[in-house]
C-alpha positions in Angstrom: 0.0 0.0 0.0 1.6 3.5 -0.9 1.9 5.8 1.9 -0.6 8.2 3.0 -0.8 11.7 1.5 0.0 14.4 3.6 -0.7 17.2 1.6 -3.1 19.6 3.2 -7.0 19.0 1.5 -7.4 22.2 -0.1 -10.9 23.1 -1.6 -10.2 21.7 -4.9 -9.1 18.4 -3.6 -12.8 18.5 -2.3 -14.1 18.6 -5.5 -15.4 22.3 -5.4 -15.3 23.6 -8.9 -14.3 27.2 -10.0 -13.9 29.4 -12.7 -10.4 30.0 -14.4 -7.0 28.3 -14.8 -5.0 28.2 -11.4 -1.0 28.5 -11.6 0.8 25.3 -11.0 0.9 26.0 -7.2 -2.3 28.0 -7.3 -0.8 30.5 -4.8 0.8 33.9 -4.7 4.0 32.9 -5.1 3.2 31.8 -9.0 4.0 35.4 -9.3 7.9 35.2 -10.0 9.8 36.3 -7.1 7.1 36.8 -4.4 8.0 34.6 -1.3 5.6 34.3 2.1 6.7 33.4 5.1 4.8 32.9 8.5 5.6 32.6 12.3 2.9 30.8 13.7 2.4 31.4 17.8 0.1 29.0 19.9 0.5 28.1 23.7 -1.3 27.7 26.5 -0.9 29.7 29.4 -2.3 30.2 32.8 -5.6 31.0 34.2 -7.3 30.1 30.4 -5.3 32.2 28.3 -3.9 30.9 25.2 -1.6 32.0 22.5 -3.1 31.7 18.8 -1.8 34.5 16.3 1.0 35.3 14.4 2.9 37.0 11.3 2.8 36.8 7.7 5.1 38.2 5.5 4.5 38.6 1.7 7.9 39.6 0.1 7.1 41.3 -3.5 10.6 40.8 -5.0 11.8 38.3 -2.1 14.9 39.4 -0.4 15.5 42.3 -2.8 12.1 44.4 -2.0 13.5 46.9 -0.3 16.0 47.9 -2.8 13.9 47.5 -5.7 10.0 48.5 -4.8 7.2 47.5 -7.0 4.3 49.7 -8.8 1.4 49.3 -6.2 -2.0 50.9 -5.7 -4.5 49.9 -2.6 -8.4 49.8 -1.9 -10.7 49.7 1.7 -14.2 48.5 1.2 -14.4 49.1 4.4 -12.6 51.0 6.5 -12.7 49.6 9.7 -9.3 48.3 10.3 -5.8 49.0 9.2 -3.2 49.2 7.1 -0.4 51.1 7.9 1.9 53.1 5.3 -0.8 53.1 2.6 -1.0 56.9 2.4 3.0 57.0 0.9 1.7 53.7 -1.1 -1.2 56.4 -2.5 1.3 59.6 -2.8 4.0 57.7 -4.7 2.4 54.4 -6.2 5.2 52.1 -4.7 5.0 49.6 -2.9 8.9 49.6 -1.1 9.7 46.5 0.8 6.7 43.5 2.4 3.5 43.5 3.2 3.2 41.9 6.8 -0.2 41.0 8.5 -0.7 40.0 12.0 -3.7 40.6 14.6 -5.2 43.9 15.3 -2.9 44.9 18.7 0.6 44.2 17.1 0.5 45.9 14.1 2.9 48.8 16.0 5.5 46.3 17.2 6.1 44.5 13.8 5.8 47.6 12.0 8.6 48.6 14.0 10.2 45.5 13.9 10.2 45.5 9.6 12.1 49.1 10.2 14.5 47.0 12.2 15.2 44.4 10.1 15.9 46.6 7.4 18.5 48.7 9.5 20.0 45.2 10.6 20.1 43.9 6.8 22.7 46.6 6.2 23.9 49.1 3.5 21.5 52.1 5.1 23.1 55.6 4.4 25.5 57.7 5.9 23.9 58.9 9.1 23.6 54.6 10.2 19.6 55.4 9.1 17.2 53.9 6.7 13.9 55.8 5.7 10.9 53.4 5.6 6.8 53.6 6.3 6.9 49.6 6.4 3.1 48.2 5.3 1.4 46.1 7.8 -2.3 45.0 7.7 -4.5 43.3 10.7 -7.5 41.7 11.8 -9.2 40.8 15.1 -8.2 37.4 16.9 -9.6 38.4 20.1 -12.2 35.8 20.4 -9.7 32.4 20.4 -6.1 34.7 20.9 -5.2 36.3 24.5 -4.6 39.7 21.8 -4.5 42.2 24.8 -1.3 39.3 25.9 1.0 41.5 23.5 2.0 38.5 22.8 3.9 38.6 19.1 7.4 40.2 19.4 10.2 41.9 17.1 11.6 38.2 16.7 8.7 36.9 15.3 8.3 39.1 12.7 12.1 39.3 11.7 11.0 34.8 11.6 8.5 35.7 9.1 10.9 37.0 6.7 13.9 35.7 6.8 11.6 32.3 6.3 9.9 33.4 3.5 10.5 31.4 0.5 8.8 30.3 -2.6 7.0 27.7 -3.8 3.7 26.0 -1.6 2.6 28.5 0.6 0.8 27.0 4.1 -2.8 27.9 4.3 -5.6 27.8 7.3 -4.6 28.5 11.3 -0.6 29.9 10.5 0.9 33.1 10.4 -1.2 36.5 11.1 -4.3 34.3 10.2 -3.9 31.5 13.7 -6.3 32.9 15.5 -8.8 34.1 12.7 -12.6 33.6 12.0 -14.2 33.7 8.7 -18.1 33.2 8.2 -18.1 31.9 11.9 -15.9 28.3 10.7 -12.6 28.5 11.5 -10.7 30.9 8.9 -7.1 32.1 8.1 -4.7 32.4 5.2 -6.0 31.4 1.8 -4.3 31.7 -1.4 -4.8 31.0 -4.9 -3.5 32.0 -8.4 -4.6 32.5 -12.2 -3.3 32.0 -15.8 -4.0 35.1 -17.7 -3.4 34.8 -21.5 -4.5 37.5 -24.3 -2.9 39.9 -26.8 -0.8 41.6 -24.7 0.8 37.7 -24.1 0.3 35.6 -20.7 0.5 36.6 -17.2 0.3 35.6 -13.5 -1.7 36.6 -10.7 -1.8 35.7 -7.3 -3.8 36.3 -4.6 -3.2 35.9 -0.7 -5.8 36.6 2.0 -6.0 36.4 5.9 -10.1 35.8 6.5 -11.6 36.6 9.4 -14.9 38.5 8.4 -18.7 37.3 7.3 -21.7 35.2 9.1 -22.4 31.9 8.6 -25.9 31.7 6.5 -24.6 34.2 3.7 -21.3 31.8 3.5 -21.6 30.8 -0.4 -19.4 28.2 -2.1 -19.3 28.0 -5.5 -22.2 30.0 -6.0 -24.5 27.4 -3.3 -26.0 28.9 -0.3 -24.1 26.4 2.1 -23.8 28.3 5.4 -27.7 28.0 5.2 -27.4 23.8 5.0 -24.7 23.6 7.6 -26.2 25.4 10.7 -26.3 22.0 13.1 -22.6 20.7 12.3 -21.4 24.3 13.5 -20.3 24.7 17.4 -19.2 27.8 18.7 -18.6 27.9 22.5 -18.5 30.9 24.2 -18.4 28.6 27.8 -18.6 32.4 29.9 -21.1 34.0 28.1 -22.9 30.1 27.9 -23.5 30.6 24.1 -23.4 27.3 23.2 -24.5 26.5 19.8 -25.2 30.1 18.9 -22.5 32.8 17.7 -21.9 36.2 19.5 -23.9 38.7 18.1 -23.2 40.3 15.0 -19.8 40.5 12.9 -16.6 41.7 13.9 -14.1 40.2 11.5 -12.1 41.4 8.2 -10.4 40.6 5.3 -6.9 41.7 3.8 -6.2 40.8 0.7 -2.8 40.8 -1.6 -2.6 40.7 -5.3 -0.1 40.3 -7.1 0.7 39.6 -11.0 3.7 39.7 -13.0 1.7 42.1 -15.7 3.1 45.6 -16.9 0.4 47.8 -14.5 0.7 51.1 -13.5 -0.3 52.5 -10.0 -3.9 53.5 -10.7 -3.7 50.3 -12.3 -3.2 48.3 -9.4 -5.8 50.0 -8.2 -8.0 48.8 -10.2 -7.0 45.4 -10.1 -7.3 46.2 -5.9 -10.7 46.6 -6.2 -12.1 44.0 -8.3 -11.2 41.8 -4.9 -14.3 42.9 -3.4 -16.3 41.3 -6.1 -14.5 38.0 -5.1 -15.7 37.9 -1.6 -19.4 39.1 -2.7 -18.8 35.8 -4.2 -18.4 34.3 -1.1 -21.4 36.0 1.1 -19.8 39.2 2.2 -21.6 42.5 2.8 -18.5 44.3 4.1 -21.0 45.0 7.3 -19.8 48.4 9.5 -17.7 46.3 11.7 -15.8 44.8 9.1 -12.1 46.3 7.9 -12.0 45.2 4.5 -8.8 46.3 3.2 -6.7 45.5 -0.2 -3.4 46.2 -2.0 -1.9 45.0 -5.7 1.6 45.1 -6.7 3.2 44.7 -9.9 6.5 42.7 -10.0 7.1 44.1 -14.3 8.9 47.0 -14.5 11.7 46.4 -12.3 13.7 49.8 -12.5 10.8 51.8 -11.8 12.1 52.6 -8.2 15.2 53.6 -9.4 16.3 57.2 -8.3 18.7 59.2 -10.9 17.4 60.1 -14.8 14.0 59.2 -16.1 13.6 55.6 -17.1 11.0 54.0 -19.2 8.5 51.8 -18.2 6.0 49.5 -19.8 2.3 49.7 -19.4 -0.6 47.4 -20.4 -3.3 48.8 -22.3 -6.6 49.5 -19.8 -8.5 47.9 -22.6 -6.6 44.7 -22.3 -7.4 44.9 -18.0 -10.6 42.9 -18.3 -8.8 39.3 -17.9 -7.1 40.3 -14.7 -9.8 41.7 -13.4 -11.5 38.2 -13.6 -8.8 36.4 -12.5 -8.7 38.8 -9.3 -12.6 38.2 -8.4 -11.7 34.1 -9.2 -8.6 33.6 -7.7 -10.2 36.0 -4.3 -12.7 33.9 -4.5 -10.9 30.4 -4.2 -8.3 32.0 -1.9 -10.9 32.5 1.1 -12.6 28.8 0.5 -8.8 27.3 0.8 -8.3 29.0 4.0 -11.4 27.6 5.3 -10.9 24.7 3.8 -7.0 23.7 5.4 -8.1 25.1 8.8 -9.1 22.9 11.5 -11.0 23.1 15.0 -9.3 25.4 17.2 -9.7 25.8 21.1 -8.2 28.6 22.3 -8.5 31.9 25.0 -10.8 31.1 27.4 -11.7 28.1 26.3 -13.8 29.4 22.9 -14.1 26.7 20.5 -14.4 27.7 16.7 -15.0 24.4 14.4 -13.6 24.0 10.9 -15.9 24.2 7.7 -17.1 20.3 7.8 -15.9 18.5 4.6 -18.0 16.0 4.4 -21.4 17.9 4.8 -20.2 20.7 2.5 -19.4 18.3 -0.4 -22.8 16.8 0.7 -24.7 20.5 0.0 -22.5 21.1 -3.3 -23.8 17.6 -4.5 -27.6 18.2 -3.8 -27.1 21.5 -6.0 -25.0 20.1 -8.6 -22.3 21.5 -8.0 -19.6 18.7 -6.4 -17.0 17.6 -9.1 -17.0 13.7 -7.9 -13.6 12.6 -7.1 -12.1 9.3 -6.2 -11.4 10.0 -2.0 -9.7 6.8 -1.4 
């Protein structure tokens, strides 16, 4: 008998069909040079704390992002949440050095910590000092992570990128997204990527996404109402506020979401690209409710001189006319990047004892079948 797979199930392994033609990875880092890397923090402590967040770095150009930025442009849906040094991103359409994401309380210390790394890399100017308004997104663990713990550090962001590499990228409870909850299963980081092939020749895009936003009966999969079919395999346990089998009232979560392609864009570009993620987690059941920060940036790894200082350079631009394919494969491969991070996540236990469950395989392949919508596959 051959061994057993250990591959992480990811939702096409389950037989979930979507739209487009995946990378051979179908992640982020199809995109030529992009590496991730995550630090992944869980531990129990006393008194029914627990540890259950982390860091995610998203390198655009891998190791060389800070000395050659990328063309970038970003988008809030909704703006309740953060991204920090989007405003420079804005003024001077580059993107210069990661994007990190980690929970809603640490985004100062590994903000300060990408600074650091930086300085520590080497080669700053003159005065010993480098110049940098580092990007670094969040959203809310608070419900399964101890967040007002302080409990991610300088080191464990300086982890997550001097570990990120290419190739598979891990999905589900690691990095920034441990602790996360996403249309009240148990979310995280998702990624996915598209093919892109017209007259202007063929392109990559890759999208990466840290889910913790929506409720459970708008969840959609593959265009099937499923959060309204999977109400009584759901637990979430709440054991001091006794909510068992119910959800706290009303959403809280969000969504940050990284695109990135290998096409010639420009900044207002990217923009546009940034945008057309939204309609990838309508897709999926999201409203972007009031409580929700709902916030996205694309890069462009073409043009690699573009962030050179000195004389004017020239730079290649794809035709806005020629846009409408990777605007698809943004809203497909957003799309398939939450359902994977659903998907690879499992039941988690953590502060005080709140349970979140994973999405249930079994019955969600179950609701996709009733509606047509299951691409049988031999599960032995």
């Amino acid at each position: 008998m051959a061994n057993a797979d250990t591959r992480p199930v990811r939702a096409r392994d389950l037989g979930i069909p979507f739209d487009g033609k995946p990378g051979p990875l179908n992640a982020i880092t199809d995109v030529a040079g992009v590496t991730v890397g995550h630090t992944t923090l869980i531990e129990d402590l006393d008194n029914g704390r627990a540890v259950r967040t982390g860091v995610t770095a998203i390198l655009p150009r891998g190791r060389a992002s800070f000395d050659k930025p990328v063309f970038a442009g970003g988008f809030a849906l909704n703006g309740n949440g953060e991204m920090t040094g989007t405003i420079w991103v804005e003024e001077s359409g580059m993107l210069e050095g990661p994007v990190m994401i980690t929970n809603t309380h640490s985004v100062g210390v590994v903000r300060d910590a990408v600074i650091q790394w930086r300085v520590n890399l080497g080669g700053a100017d003159d005065t010993g000092y480098w110049w940098s308004l580092p990007v670094v997104a969040e959203t809310w663990d608070g419900y399964l992570n101890d967040i007002n713990g302080f409990h991610v550090r300088a080191e464990h962001a300086f982890s997550a990128l001097d570990g990120a590499v290419a190739g598979p990228v891990a999905e589900g409870s690691v990095g920034g997204g441990t602790g996360m909850i996403c249309h009240e299963f148990k979310g995280g980081i998702g990624t996915a990527s598209r093919v892109i092939t017209g007259s202007d020749g063929s392109f990559m895009l890759g999208v990466l996404v840290q889910a913790n936003y929506g409720v459970r009966d708008l969840l959609r999969i593959a265009g099937v109402p499923v959060g309204q079919f999977l109400r009584e395999q759901l637990v979430y346990t709440d054991p001091a506020l006794a909510l068992n089998g119910q959800s706290p009232p009303g959403e809280t979560g969000s969504i940050i979401i990284v695109v990135a392609t290998d096409a010639p864009l420009l900044p207002h570009q990217l923009k546009r690209i940034a945008r057309r993620a939204s309609m990838g987690i309508a897709r999926n059941g999201s409203v972007a409710s009031n409580g929700s920060g709902d916030i996205f940036i694309a890069f462009s790894t073409a043009n690699a001189d573009a962030g050179q200082s000195g004389p004017a350079t020239s730079v290649t631009m794809m035709s806005n006319d020629n846009m409408s394919g990777l605007f698809q494969a943004t809203v497909e491969a957003t799309e398939e990047a939450v359902i994977n991070a659903m998907v690879t996540a499992r039941d988690m236990t953590g502060n005080r004892g709140h349970l979140v469950k994973a999405l249930p395989h079994a019955e969600l392949r179950e609701v996709l079948r009733r509606y047509g919508r299951l691409i049988e596959q031999d599960q032995d």
